[in-house]
Structures are given as structure tokens and as C-alpha cells.
C-alpha positions as CSV (number, residue, x, y, z in Angstrom):
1,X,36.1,8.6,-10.0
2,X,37.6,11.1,-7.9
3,X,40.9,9.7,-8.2
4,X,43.6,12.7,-9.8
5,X,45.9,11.6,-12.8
6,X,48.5,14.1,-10.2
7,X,47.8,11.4,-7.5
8,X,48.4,8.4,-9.5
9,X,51.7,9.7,-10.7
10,X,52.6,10.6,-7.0
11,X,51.0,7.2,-5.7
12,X,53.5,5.8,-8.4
13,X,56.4,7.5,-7.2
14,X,57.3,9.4,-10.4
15,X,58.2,12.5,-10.9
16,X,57.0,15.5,-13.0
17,X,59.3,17.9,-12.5
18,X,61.6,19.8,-14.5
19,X,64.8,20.1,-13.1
20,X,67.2,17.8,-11.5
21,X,67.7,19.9,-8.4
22,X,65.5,19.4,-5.3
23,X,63.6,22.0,-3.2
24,X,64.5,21.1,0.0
25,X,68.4,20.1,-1.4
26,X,71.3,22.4,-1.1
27,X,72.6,21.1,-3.8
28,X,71.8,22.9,-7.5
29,X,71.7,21.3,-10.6
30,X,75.2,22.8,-10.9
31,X,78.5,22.7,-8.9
32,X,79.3,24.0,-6.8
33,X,75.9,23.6,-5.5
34,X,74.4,26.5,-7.4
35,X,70.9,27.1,-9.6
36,X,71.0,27.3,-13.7
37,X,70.1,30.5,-14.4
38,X,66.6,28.9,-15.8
39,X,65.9,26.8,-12.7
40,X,63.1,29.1,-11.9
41,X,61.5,28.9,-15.2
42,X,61.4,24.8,-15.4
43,X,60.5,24.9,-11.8
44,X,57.4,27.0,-12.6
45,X,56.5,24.7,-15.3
46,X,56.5,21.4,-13.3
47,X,53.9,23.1,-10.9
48,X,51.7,23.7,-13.7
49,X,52.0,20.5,-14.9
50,X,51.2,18.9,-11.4
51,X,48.3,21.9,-11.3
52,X,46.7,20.9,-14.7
53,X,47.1,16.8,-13.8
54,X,45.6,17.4,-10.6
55,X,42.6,19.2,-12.1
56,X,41.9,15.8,-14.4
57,X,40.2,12.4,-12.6
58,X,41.1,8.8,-13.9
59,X,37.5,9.2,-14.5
60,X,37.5,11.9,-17.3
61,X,40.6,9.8,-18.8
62,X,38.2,6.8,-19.2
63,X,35.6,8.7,-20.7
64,X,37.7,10.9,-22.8
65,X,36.8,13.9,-21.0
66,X,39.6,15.9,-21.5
67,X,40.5,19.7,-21.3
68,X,41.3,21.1,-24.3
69,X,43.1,24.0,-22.5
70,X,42.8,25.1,-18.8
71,X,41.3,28.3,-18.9
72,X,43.6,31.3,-18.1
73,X,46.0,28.6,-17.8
74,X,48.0,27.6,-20.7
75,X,48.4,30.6,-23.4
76,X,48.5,30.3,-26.9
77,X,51.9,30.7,-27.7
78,X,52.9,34.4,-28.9
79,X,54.5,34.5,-32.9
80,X,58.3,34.3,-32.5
81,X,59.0,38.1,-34.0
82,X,56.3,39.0,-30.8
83,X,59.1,37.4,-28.5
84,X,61.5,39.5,-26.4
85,X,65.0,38.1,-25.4
């Protein structure tokens, strides 16, 4: 019941993140051990992913008790002539 979907994926040993490069590495995801320019971005993502997993139980999978949305936490997505370069 209190079981996180977050912890089963850890407990699995798989990974939810976003970028090939680790945290603690020195090494980037591109030579000569250097960031992308949107390794911030993706990295960002993965810890809202791992956030919003770790707010769901195995419980409210079996019963289909799913978030629609995390409030304040995913966005509805702006129209693209909104969007800024």
C-alpha cells in the first residue's frame, strides 16, 4: 500500500533519467568531458519525473487511482506562437 511506483523502479535498478551523464561523474555526455548545453533542462525533467512517481503508491496503480495532473506541477503546455526561443 505504501509502496512508491519511484521505489519500485529504484528497487528494480532502473533508471529515469534523462541524460546519459552522471551527477557525481566527471565525465559529460560530451567529450571532452563537458555538459550539452541542455543537460540542465533534461536533468530537471528526470527529477520531476522521480517527484511525480514518488507521489503515486502501487496501491493507487491497482485501483486506478491516478493523478490526472500534479497540481502546480505539470503545466499545460503554452501555444507554440506564445513560445520564446
Amino acid at each position: 500500500q505504501e509502496m512508491t511506483v519511484a521505489e519500485i523502479i529504484h528497487a528494480a535498478e532502473e533508471s529515469i533519467k534523462m541524460t546519459r551523464c552522471s551527477a557525481s561523474s566527471e565525465k559529460g555526455c560530451m567529450s571532452p568531458k563537458t555538459r550539452c548545453l541542455t543537460h540542465d533542462l533534461w536533468e530537471g525533467l528526470s527529477e520531476q519525473i522521480h517527484h511525480y512517481l514518488d507521489g503515486i503508491s502501487l496501491q493507487d496503480v491497482c485501483e486506478r487511482n491516478l493523478p490526472p495532473r500534479m497540481a502546480g506541477l505539470i503545466q499545460e503546455p503554452r501555444p507554440l506562437h506564445d513560445r520564446h526561443a
